[in-house]
C-alpha positions in Angstrom: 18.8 -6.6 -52.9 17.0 -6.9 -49.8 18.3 -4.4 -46.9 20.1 -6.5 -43.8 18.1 -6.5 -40.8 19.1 -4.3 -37.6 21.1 -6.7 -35.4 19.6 -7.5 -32.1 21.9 -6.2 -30.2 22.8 -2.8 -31.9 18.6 -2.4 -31.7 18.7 -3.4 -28.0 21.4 -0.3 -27.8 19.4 2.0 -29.4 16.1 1.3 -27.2 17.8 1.2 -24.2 20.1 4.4 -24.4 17.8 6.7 -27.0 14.1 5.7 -26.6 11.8 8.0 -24.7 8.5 9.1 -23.5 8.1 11.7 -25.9 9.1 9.8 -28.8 6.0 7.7 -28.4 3.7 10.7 -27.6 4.9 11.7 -31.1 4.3 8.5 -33.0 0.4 8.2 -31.7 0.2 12.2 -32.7 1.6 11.4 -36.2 -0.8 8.7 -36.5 -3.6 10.8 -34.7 -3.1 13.4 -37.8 -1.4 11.5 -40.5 0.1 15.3 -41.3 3.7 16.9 -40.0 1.8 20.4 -40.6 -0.7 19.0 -38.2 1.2 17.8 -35.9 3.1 20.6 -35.5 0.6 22.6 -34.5 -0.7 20.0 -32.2 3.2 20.7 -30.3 3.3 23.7 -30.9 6.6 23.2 -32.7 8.0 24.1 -36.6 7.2 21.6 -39.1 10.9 20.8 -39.5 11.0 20.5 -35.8 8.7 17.2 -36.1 9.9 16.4 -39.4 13.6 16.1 -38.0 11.9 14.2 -34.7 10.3 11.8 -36.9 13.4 10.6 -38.5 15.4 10.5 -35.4 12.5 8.2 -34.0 12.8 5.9 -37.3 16.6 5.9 -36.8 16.4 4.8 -33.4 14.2 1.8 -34.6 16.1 1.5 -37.7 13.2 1.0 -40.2 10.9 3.2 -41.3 8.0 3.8 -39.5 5.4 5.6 -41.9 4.9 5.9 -45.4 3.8 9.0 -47.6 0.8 8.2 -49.4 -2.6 10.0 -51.0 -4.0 9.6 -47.8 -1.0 11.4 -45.9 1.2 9.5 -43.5 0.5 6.2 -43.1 2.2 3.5 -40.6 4.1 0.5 -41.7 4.3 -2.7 -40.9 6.5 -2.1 -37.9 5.2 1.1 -37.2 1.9 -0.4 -36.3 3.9 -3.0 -34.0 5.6 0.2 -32.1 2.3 2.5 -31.9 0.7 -0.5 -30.2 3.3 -0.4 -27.9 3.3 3.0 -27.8 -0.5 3.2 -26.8 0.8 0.8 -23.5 3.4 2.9 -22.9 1.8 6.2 -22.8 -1.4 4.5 -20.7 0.8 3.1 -18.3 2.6 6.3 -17.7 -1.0 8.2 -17.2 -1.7 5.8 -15.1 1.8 6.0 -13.2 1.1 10.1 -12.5 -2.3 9.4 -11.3 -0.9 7.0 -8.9 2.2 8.9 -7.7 0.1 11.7 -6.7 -2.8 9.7 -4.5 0.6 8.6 -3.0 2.7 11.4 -2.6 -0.6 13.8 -2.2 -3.2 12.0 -0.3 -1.1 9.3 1.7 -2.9 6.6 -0.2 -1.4 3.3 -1.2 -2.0 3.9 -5.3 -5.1 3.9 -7.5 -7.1 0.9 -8.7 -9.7 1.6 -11.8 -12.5 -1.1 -11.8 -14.7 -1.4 -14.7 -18.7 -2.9 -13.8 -21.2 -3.8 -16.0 -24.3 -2.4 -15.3 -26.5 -5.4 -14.6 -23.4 -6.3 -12.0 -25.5 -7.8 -8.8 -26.0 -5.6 -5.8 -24.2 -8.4 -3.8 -21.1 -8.0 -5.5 -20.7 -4.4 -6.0 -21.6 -4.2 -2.0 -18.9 -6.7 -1.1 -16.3 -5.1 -3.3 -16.6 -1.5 -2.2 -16.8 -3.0 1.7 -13.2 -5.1 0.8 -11.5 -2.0 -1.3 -12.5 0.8 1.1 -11.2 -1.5 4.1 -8.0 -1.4 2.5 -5.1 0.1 4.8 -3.2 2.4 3.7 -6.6 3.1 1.7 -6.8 3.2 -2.3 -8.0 5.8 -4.3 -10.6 4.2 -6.9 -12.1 4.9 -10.2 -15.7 3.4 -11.1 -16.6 2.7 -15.3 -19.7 1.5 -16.3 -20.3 0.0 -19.9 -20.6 -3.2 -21.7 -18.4 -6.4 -21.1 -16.9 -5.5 -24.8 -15.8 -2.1 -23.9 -14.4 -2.8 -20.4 -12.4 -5.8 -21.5 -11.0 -3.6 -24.6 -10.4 -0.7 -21.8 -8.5 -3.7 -19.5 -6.4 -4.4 -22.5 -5.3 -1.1 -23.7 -4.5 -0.6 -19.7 -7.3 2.3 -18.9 -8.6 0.4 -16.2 -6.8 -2.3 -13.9 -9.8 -4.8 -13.9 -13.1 -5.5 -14.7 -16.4 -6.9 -13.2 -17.9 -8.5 -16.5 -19.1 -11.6 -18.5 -17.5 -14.1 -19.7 -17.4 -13.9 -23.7 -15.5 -14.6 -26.6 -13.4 -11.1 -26.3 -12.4 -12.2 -22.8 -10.8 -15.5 -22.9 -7.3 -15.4 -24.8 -4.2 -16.1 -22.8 -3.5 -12.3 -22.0 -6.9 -11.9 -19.6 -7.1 -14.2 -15.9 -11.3 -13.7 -15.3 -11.8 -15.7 -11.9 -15.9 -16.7 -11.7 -18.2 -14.8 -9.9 -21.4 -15.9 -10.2 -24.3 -17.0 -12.8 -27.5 -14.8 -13.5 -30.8 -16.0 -14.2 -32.7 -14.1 -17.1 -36.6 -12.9 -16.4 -39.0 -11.1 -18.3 -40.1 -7.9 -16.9 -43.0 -5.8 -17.8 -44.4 -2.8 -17.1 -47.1 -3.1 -14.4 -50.0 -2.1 -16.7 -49.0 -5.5 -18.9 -48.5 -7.3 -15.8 -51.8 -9.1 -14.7 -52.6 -10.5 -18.8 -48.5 -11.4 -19.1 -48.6 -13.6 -16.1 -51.7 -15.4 -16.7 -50.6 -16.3 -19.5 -47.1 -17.7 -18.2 -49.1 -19.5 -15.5 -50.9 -21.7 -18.2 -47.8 -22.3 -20.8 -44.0 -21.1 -21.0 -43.9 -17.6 -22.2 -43.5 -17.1 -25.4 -41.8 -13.9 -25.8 -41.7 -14.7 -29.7 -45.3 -13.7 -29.9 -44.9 -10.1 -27.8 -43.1 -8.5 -30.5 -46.0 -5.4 -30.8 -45.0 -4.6 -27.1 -42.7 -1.5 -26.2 -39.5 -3.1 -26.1 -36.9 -1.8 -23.9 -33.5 -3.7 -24.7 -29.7 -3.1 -23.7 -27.1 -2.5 -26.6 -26.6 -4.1 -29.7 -23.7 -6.7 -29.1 -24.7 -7.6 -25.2 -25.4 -11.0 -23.5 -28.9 -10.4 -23.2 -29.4 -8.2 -26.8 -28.0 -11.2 -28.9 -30.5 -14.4 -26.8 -33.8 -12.1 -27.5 -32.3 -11.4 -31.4 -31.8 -14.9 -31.2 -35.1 -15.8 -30.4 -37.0 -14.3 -32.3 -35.5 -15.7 -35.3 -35.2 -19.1 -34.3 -39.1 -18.6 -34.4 -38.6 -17.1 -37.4 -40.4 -14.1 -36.5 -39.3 -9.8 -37.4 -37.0 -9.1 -34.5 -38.7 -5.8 -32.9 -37.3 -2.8 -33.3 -36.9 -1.4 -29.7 -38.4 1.7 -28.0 -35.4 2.3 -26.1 -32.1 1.4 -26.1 -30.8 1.5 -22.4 -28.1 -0.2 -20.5 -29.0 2.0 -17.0 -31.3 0.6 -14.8 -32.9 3.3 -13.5 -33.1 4.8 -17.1 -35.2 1.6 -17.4 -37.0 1.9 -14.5 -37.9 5.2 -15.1 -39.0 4.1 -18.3 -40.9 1.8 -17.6 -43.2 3.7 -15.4 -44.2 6.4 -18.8 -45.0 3.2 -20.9 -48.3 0.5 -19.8 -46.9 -1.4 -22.1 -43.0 -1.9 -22.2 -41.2 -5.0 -21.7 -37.3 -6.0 -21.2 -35.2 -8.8 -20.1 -33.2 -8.3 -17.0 -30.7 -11.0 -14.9 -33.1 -11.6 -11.8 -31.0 -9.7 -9.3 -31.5 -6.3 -11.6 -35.1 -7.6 -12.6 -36.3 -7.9 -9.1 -34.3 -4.0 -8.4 -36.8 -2.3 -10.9 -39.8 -3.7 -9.7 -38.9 -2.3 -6.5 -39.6 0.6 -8.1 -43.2 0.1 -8.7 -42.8 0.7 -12.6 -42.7 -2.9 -13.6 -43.3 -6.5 -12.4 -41.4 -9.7 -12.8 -43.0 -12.6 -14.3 -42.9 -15.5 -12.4 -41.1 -18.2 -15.0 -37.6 -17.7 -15.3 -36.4 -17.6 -19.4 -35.2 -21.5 -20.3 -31.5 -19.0 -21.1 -28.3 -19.1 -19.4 -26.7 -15.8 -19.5 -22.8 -15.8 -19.4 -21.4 -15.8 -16.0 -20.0 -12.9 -14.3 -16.2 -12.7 -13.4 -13.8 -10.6 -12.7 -11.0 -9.6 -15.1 -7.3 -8.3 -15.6 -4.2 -8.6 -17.5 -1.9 -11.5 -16.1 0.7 -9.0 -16.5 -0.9 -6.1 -14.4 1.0 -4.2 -12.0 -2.0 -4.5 -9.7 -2.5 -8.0 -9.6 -2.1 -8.3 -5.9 -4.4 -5.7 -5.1 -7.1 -7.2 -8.1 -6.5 -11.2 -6.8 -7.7 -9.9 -2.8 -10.7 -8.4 -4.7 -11.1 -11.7 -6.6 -11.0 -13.9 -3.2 -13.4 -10.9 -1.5 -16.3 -11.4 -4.3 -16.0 -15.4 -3.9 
């Protein structure tokens, strides 16, 4: 016979009068170590300490939350439903401490964490540090750097409040608002050395970066805007991809390469291209790439306890 389901409102009971901080913190440590004796020692408590936790968490749920296996404790169906929520809850309440004490400590008005790619334009980043340190009372901020992927999975699982990244598949479902930004134009860059052949070569017919695959390449990580159009060319002209020199997402990690190889060669948004040849490493060839890179907008959860503070960044960067 199939057990009866917990009724909604004796449930509703239970989370309301029973659940708590440190019930969660136990789940994720359970599922962390998939071992009581483990855990324990994580707590610093007896085994039957956690044990006797662990069932008064599953009671309060009323279903079972992991299984015994081969493989040592492993979540069930609805334990992977309360984990996720447990994951929120506990990032949310991080996030709530570091908050309380820029207000209660430093007189500030909270915390905001912003997320930036690193090909973000100069433009941008200038006009959103000039908006958020004009802020009064001011707001203590936390910078991230690292791919659009990452920073929208960061958004999601609540370590940081927003994001200045591309649009993409991982950042369009219902949960995310991403106001546009701006558009990016792609350029080939090459190491000054390579320069003066490269561009007369673009002068006479469209460069055909298919053809350059014995050059140094210098490319951003595997799964990127810019990564995935030069993999894609090369094998729509059914040509080896190259393997690259360097993989680098930093750029004056590129700059700086750049200047130790004659003959390296990347793909950069203009902005960003026309930044490193600033530097004197590397030159900008004069026809733009026939590619249209993913705009650049800035994302958060619709439900985000900052959305005031992220939708006056939003109208700032316009």
């Amino acid at each position: 016979m199939t057990p009866a389901l917990p009724s909604p409102d004796a449930l509703a009971l239970r989370l309301e009068t029973r659940l708590k901080m440190r019930h969660y913190v136990l789940l994720m440590a359970v599922d962390r170590h998939r071992s009581v004796t483990r855990v324990a020692e994580q707590l610093s408590l007896a085994q039957p300490t956690v044990t006797r936790a662990l069932a008064d968490v599953e009671d309060i749920f009323m279903t079972p939350l992991f299984i015994r296996s081969r493989r040592g404790l492993e979540p069930t169906v609805a334990g992977e439903v309360v984990l996720a929520r447990a994951r929120l809850a506990v990032a949310d309440n991080h996030a709530l401490q570091q908050e309380l004490r820029a207000v209660s400590g430093a007189g500030l008005q909270g915390r905001l964490r912003v997320g930036v790619i690193p090909y973000a334009a100069t433009q941008t980043l200038d006009a959103a540090w000039q908006h958020l340190f004009g802020l009064r009372p001011r707001i203590a901020l936390l910078a991230h750097e690292d791919t659009t992927h990452n920073l929208v999975l960061a958004v999601r699982q609540r370590r940081l409040d927003c994001a200045i990244c591309r649009f993409s598949h991982d950042s369009t479902d219902d949960d995310l608002v991403q106001e546009l930004l701006y558009r990016q134009e792609a350029c080939v860059v090459v190491s000054t050395a390579s320069a003066p052949r490269l561009a007369r070569q673009s002068r006479q017919d469209a460069l055909d970066i298919s053809l350059l695959a014995d050059m140094d390449w210098i490319v951003p990580p595997t799964g990127t805007p810019i990564r995935q159009m030069i993999d894609t060319v090369f094998a729509a002209a059914r040509r080896t991809v190259p393997v690259p020199l360097l993989e680098a997402y930093a750029v004056r990690t590129v700059a700086s390469a750049m200047q130790q190889l004659p003959r390296a060669i990347t793909i950069l948004p203009r902005d960003v291209a026309q930044a490193v040849a600033a530097t004197g490493a590397a030159e900008v060839m004069p026809r733009p790439l026939p590619w249209n890179l993913p705009p650049v907008g800035l994302a958060w959860l619709r439900d985000s306890p900052k959305a005031g503070v992220i939708q006056g960044l939003a109208a700032a960067l316009k």
